[in-house]
Structures are given as structure tokens and as C-alpha cells.
C-alpha positions in Angstrom: 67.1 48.2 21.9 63.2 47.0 21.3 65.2 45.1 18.2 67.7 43.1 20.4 64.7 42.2 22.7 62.2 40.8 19.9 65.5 38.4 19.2 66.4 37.5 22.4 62.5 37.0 22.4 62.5 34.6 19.5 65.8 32.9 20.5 64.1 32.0 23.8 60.7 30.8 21.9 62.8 28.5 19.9 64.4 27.2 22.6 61.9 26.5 24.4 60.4 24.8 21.2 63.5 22.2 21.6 63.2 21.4 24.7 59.6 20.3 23.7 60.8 18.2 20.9 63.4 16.7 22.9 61.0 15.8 25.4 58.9 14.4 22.9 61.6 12.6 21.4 62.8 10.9 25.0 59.5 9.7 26.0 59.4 7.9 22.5 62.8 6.4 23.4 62.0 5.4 27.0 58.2 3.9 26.0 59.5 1.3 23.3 63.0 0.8 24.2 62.9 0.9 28.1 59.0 -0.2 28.3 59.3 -2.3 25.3 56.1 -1.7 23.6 55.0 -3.6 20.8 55.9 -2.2 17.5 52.5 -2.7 16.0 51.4 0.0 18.8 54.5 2.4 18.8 57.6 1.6 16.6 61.0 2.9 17.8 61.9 6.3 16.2 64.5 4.0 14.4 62.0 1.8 12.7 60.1 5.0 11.5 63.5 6.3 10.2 64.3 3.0 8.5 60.6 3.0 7.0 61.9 6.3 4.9 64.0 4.7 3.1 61.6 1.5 2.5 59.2 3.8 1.3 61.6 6.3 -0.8 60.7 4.3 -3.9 56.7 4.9 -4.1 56.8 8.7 -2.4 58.0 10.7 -4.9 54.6 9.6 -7.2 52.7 9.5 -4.3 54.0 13.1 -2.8 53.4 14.8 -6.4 50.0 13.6 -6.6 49.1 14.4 -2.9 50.1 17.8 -3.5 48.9 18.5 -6.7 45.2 17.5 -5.1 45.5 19.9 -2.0 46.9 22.4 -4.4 44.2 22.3 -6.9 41.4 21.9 -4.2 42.8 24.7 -1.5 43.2 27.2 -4.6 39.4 26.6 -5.7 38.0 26.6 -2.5 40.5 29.6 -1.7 38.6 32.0 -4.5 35.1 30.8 -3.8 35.6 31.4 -0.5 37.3 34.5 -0.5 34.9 35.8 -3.4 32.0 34.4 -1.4 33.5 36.6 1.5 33.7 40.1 -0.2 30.2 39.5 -1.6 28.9 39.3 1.9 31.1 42.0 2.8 29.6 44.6 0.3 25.9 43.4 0.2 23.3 43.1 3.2 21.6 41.4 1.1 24.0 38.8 0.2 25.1 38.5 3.6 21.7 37.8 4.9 21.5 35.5 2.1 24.5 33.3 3.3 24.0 33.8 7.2 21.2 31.3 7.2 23.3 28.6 5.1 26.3 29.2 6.7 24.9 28.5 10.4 22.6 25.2 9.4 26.7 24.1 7.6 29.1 25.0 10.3 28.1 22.3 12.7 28.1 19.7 9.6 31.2 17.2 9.4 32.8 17.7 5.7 34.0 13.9 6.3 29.9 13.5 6.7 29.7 14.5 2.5 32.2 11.7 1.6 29.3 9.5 0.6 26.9 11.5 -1.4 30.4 12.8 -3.3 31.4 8.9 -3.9 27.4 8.4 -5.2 27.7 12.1 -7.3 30.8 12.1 -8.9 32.5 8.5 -8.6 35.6 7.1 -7.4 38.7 9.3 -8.7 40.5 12.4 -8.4 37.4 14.9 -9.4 35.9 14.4 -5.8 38.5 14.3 -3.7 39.1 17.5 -4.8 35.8 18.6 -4.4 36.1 17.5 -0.8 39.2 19.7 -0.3 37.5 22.4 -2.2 34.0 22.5 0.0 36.0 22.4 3.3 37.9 25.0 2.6 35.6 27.4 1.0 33.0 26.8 4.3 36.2 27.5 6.4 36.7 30.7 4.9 33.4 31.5 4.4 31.9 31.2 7.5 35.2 32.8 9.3 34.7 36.0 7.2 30.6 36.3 8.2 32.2 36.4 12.2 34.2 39.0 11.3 31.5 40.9 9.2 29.2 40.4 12.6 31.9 41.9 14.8 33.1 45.1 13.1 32.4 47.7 15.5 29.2 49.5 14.0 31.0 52.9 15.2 33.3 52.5 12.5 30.5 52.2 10.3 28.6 55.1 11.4 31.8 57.2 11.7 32.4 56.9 8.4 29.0 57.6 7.1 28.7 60.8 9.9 32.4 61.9 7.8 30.3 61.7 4.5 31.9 58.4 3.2 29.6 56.8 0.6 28.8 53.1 0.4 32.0 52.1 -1.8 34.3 54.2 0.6 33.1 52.4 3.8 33.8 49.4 2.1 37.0 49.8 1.0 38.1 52.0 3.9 36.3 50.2 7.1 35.1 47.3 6.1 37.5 45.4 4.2 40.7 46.5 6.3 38.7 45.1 9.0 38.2 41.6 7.6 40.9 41.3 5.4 43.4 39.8 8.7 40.5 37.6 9.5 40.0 36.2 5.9 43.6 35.5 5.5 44.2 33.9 8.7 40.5 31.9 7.3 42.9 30.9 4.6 45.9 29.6 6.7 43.1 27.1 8.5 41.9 26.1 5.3 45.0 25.4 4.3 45.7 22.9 7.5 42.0 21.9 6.9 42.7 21.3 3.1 45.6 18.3 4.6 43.4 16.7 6.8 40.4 16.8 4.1 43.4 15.3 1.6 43.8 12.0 3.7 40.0 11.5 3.9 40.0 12.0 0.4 42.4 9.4 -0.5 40.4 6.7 1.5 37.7 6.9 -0.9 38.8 4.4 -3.6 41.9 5.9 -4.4 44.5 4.0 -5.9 47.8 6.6 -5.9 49.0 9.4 -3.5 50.4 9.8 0.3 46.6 8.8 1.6 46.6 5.5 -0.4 49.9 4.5 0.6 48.7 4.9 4.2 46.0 2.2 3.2 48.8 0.2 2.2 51.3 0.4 5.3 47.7 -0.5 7.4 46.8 -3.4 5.5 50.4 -4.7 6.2 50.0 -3.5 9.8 53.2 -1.6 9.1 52.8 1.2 12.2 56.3 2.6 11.5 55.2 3.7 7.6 51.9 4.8 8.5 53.9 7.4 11.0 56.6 8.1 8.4 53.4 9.4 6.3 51.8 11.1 9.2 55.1 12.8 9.8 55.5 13.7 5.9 52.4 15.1 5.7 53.1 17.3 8.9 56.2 18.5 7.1 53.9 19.2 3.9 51.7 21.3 5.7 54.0 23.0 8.2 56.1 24.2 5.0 52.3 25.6 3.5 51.9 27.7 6.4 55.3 28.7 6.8 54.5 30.1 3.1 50.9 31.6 4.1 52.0 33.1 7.2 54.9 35.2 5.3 51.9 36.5 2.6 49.8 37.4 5.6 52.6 39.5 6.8 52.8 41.1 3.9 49.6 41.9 3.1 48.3 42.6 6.9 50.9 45.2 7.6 48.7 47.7 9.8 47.8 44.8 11.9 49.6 44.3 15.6 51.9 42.0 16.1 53.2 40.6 19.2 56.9 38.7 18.6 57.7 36.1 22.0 58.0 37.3 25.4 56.3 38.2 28.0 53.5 40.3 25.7 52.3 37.4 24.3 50.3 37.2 27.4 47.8 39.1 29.6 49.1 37.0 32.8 52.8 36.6 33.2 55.6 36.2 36.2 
């Protein structure tokens, strides 16, 4: 019974997705084909469709190095990050360490570093994915130290009043306690790491999806600079499809909420 609900759950979600899209979709249709809108400012969904196929020649190059950038960069700034996290999960001392760095960081733009990286490591490939790599690690990093601050010090002391040594809380309280919060860390990075890829590209580069956006600007070509913008949503909406299935898997003891009227303290 609770089985037919969570699908009668998701089947509504959806839905209710598709009408969004739809609407989306209409408004499109009625602002530059009922309004008539210049193209320059919104292109017809059919221009953006038609840019597909104008573009089909240079993507594929473009798409494999794109990928192979926020691939390289998110898996980097993925073990830093996450090794970074356990570090401060196991030692005070660490922790304390990081807590200062982490705070004076957090407010900092990562788009603010693009000029000292230019200046340290050239024009090129090496620091655009060091770009990727430093957002995502500070994502992760300082989403982990939250989580560190807001584990119930109960637990803590539970465990300690049961006899637990050091390595047991950690293993036993501590890490089950971050471990949803570093891997949902690593599904923003991962969005973060898309974002971070197009600011990347600006800096001088001469190849990928970024640089091709460039290209459809100088040309003032709106309909390929959305064609890219909708590629790249694609791109990462595919990633976190991927991420969200690992974080089921390895979160199991977490609760889970599937559509419906739970999703929600206040309802009809």
C-alpha cells in the first residue's frame, strides 16, 4: 500500500514537473512569436533547435574537452576535499586548524582567483582545472566543518559514557553523521564544478563548450549561446542524476521523503 502511494507520489511530482516545462516552453512561444522580440534578445525555440545542428560539427571536440576538464578538476578537488573533511573530522586539532581558513574563504568569490591563476600558471588547460579543483574542494570542505559543528555533542558524550574510545566515536558517531552531508557537499560541487568550467574557458581558451560560447557572442548568435547553455544543463543534470544514485547507495540509514504531501511541514 505505502508502495502504490510513493508512485502515485512520483507520478504526480513529474507531472507536475511538465506542466512547468510546458509553461516555460509557451511563454517562450508567445514572447518572440506573438510579442515579436528581437532575436538578438530571445531567439524562437526553433532558432535554438536549428543552432544544434549548425553547431553539430564543432561539439563533439568541444563536448570531450569540456568534460574531460570538469572531470579531472571535480575528481581532484573531490579527494582533497573529502580527505580534507575526515582530517577535520578525526582531529581537534586539525579542525581548529582549518576553521579559521575556511571562514576568512567562504565569503571569497572563486571567479575572484581567475587573475592571480592566469598570472601563476598561464593561459591553458593546467588552471582551468585548478579553478574547478579549488571550488570544489572549498565547497566540500567547508560543508563538512558545518556538519562537524552541528553533531549533537550528546552523541558524543554517549558514546564516550558507553566506553567507546576515540577511533570508535569516529567511526561509529561521527562519520555516519557527516558522511550524508559530505556527499550531498559533493553533488554541489559537482554543479559548482559546471559553472567554475565556463569561467574557466573564458580565460584564454581556445577549445571546449566555454570557448565556443565566446564564439556564438562575438557573432552575436543568442540562439547558439542558449543551445550551449542548454547543453551544459543537460551535462550536469545527467552528473547529478549519477551522484544522486551513489548517495543513495551509500546513505542508506538516512530518511527519505519520496513526493507528497511529507515533503512538507505545511500542506492542504
Amino acid at each position: 500500500m505505502k508502495e502504490e502511494e510513493n508512485i502515485r507520489a512520483k507520478i504526480k511530482k513529474y507531472l507536475i514537473g511538465a506542466w512547468m516545462w510546458f509553461a516555460i516552453l509557451l511563454i517562450w512561444f508567445l514572447i518572440t512569436n506573438v510579442l515579436h522580440v528581437r532575436p538578438i534578445i530571445l531567439p524562437s525555440v526553433v532558432d535554438v533547435l536549428k543552432s544544434f545542428k549548425i553547431l553539430s560539427a564543432a561539439l563533439p571536440k568541444a563536448l570531450a574537452i569540456s568534460i574531460y576538464m570538469i572531470v579531472v578538476g571535480f575528481i581532484i578537488g573531490t579527494v582533497l576535499g573529502v580527505g580534507t573533511s575526515i582530517l577535520m573530522a578525526y582531529s581537534k586539532f586539525i579542525r581548529d586548524s582549518f576553521t579559521s581558513v575556511f571562514d576568512f574563504i567562504r565569503p571569497v568569490p572563486v571567479f575572484a582567483l581567475i587573475p592571480l591563476f592566469i598570472l601563476w600558471f598561464g593561459i591553458g588547460r593546467v588552471p582551468q582545472i585548478v579553478l574547478i579543483t579549488v571550488g570544489v574542494s572549498v565547497i566540500i570542505g567547508v560543508v563538512t566543518l558545518d556538519a562537524i559543528r552541528n553533531i549533537p555533542k550528546i552523541y558524543i558524550d554517549a558514546a564516550y559514557t558507553l566506553g567507546a574510545k576515540k577511533k570508535q566515536v569516529f567511526s561509529s558517531v561521527i562519520l555516519p553523521c557527516i558522511f550524508p552531508h559530505v556527499i550531498g557537499s559533493i553533488r554541489v560541487g559537482a554543479a559548482a564544478a559546471f559553472g567554475l568550467d565556463v569561467a574557466a574557458e573564458f580565460m584564454g581558451s581556445q577549445e571546449g563548450l566555454g570557448y565556443l560560447m565566446i564564439v556564438q557572442q562575438n557573432y552575436l548568435k543568442t540562439d547558439g549561446i542558449l543551445a550551449i547553455v542548454i547543453i551544459y544543463s543537460i551535462l550536469a543534470y545527467l552528473f547529478d542524476r549519477i551522484l544522486c544514485a551513489v548517495e543513495k547507495k551509500l546513505t542508506y540509514w538516512t530518511e527519505r521523503r519520496v513526493g507528497g504531501k511529507e515533503d512538507f511541514i505545511f500542506y492542504e
